[in-house]
Steps between C-alpha positions, in 0.01 A plus 500: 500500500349700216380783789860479616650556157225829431614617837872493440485633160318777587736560777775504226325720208591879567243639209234303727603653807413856337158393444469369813631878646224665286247319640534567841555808466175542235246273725423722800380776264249269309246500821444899509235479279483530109722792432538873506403563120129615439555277173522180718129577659363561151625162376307353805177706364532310161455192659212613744325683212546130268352354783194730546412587117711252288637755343852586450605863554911553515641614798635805323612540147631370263320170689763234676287203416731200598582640828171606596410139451762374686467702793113429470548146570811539793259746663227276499684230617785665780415887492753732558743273621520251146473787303826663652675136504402487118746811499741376710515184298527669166802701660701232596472348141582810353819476691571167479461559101692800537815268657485271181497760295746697647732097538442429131655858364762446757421814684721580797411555893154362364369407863601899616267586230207305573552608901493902379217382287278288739542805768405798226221713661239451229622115454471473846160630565375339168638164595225509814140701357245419333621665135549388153862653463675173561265266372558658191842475513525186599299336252745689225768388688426082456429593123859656504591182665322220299606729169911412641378143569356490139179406620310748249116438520580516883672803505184678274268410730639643818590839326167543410390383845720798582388744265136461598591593895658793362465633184868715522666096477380502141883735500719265725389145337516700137849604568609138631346362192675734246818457739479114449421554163814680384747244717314177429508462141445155506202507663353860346160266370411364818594839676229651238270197590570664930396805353205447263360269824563784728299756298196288451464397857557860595233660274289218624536602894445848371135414335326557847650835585406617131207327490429738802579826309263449203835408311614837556869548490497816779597210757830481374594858570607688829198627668654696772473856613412802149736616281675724666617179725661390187688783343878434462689702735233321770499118359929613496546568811262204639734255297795630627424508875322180554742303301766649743277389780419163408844466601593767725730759406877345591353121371415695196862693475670099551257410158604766292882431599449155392374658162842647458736249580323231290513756225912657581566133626383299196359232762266392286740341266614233787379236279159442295241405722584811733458702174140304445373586806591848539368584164141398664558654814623815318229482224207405818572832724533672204127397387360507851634828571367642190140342565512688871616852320172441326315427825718576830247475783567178714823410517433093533451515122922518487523164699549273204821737411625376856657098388671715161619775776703234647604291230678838365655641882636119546702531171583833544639415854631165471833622652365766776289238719478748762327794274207215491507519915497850514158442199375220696527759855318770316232326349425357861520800669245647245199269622543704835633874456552682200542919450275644250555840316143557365168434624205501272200677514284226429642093494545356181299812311729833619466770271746669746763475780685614797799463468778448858673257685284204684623159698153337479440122551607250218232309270490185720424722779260725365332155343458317829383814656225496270413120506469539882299781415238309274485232739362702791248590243381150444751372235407802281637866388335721787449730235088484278605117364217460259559852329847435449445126381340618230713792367616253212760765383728490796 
C-alpha cells in the first residue's frame, strides 16, 4: 500500500515531474567521461598526488579544499561515473530548492523557470562533469534553505561547505545572510550565529590551501595572463561579451527587457515577499556581475546569478507567459547553434580579436565534442596532462 501511495503521489506532484525531466535528460551525459574543463583533471591530480606523497597541493588557486575531498573519495569509490552523478545530484537539489524558494515568495510561472533553468547551457553541462561549480552552489543553496526553515547552525555549516568548493560563494551565501538579516529582524542573532559559523568553518577548509602557500596571500588573486591582459578597455570588453554569451544574444535582449518593465511596471510592489526576493536577486547579479568585471574569463563563474535571473524575468512577466516560451526556445536552441561576432585570439586570455559574423556549434555541443574527445584519449585531455595539471594558476 505504502509503494502504491509513493507511486500515485508522484504521479500527481508537477514540481516532481520537472525533476524527473532533468534527469533524463542530464544522465546520458554523465558516462562521457569526467568533463571538458582542464580544471576537472587537475582536481583528479590532487587526489592522486595525496595518495602518492600525502601531501596536499590545490588543484589550482585559491585551493577548493572541500571539493577536492569530495571528489577524492567518489573517484575512489565510482570514478568518473559517481563523480558526475555527485553533479547531477547537487543539480536537482538546487532546483528542487530553487521551486521552494521561488513557492514561498509566491513567484509566478515558477515551474517555466526552473525548465529554462535546468536546460541553460552552462547549467546543463555543469549538472553532468566532474566540476565544483554546482557543488558549490548547492551547498549555499540548503544554507539558504535551512536559514528560511530557521534551522541556523544547519544553515552555517552548509554555506561554509559551499564556500570551501568555491571560494567566489563566500559572495552568494554573504549576500543571503545580509538579505535575511535586514527582513528577519526577529531572528537577526541567530542569523549572526549562521554567519559567525560560516566564517570559521570556511577559514578552517581554507588552512590547507594556505598552509600550501607559506601563508602567502598571492593565492587569493587572479593569476592569469600579464598586465596588459588586464588593462580596462580589455577586462571591458571581456565582461561585456561573455556576459552576453552566457546567455546568447536574443536570451540576453529578453533579460534586460525584464529589467525595464519591473522597473516602468512597478512589479515588484505586488506584495512583500515578491519585494524580498527581488531585492536578493537584484542585489546577487549585481554582486556576481561585479566579481566577473573583476575577473571575466570562464563564464560558469555567472551560474549562481542563474536561480536570481529567473526569480526577476518570472515577476517581470507574470502576465506575458509566452515571452518565457520564446526564453525557454532560445536558451535551448543555444546548447546547439549559436552566431558569434568575435573570435579571440587566444581562449580565455585574448589580448585581441577578429571581429565578423559566425554560426558555430552551441556550448553543449562544443562540450560533448570534447568529452568524446578525451575519452578516445583514455579518459584524459589529449593534450601534455601532467604539465597542465600542475599549472596551479589556471
Amino acid at each position: 500500500m505504502q509503494i502504491k501511495k509513493a507511486i500515485k503521489s508522484i504521479k500527481q506532484s508537477k514540481d516532481l515531474h520537472i525533476l524527473l525531466l532533468a534527469f533524463f535528460i542530464y544522465f546520458p551525459f554523465i558516462f562521457l567521461g569526467y568533463g571538458s574543463d582542464y580544471d576537472s583533471y587537475n582536481v583528479l591530480w590532487v587526489g592522486e598526488n595525496f595518495i602518492e606523497t600525502l601531501d596536499y597541493v590545490p588543484s589550482r588557486v585559491p585551493g577548493f579544499f572541500v571539493y577536492e575531498t569530495i571528489t577524492f573519495f567518489l573517484n575512489i569509490i565510482g570514478g568518473s561515473f559517481l563523480t558526475n552523478f555527485g553533479s547531477l545530484c547537487m543539480s536537482l537539489l538546487i532546483l528542487a530548492i530553487f521551486i521552494y524558494i521561488c513557492k514561498r515568495y509566491d513567484v509566478p510561472n515558477y515551474r517555466f523557470l526552473a525548465v529554462i533553468m535546468m536546460v541553460h547551457p552552462y547549467y546543463l553541462v555543469n549538472s553532468t562533469c566532474t566540476m565544483d561549480y554546482l557543488f558549490a552552489l548547492g551547498f549555499t543553496m540548503i544554507g539558504f534553505w535551512m536559514l528560511l526553515e530557521g534551522k541556523f547552525v544547519t544553515a552555517g555549516i552548509s554555506m561554509a561547505m559551499g564556500v570551501g568548493s568555491r571560494l567566489t560563494t563566500a559572495l552568494v551565501a554573504g549576500l543571503v545572510l545580509l538579505w535575511a538579516f535586514m527582513f528577519e529582524v526577529q531572528n537577526r542573532r541567530r542569523i549572526f550565529l549562521s554567519g559567525a559559523i560560516m566564517l570559521i568553518l570556511s577559514l578552517i577548509f581554507y588552512l590547507p590551501p594556505i598552509t600550501f602557500a607559506e601563508w602567502k596571500t598571492h593565492i587569493f588573486f587572479p593569476s592569469i595572463g600579464g598586465e596588459e591582459f588586464w588593462s580596462l578597455y580589455l577586462r571591458t570588453g571581456r565582461f561585456i561579451y561573455k556576459s552576453i554569451y552566457f546567455w546568447s544574444p536574443p536570451a540576453f535582449l529578453i533579460l534586460m527587457w525584464g529589467l525595464v518593465r519591473l522597473g516602468i511596471l512597478g512589479k515588484l510592489k505586488i506584495n512583500n515577499k515578491v519585494f524580498q526576493i527581488s531585492i536578493l536577486s537584484i542585489g546577487l547579479i549585481v554582486g556576481m556581475e561585479l566579481f566577473y568585471f573583476r575577473l571575466p574569463t570562464e563564464p560558469a563563474y555567472l551560474i549562481p546569478t542563474i536561480p536570481f535571473w529567473m526569480i526577476l524575468i518570472g515577476i517581470a512577466f507574470s502576465d506575458k507567459k509566452w515571452v518565457l516560451g520564446l526564453l525557454l526556445s532560445l536558451v535551448i536552441i543555444s546548447n546547439f547553434v549559436t552566431i558569434n561576432i568575435a573570435q579571440p585570439d587566444k581562449i580565455n586570455q585574448a589580448t585581441g580579436a577578429e571581429f565578423g559574423l559566425w554560426v558555430e556549434p552551441g556550448h553543449l555541443v562544443q562540450d560533448v565534442q570534447k568529452r568524446l574527445e578525451y575519452l578516445a584519449c583514455g579518459n584524459q585531455p589529449c593534450a601534455t596532462f601532467n604539465e597542465t595539471t600542475q599549472e596551479l594558476g589556471e
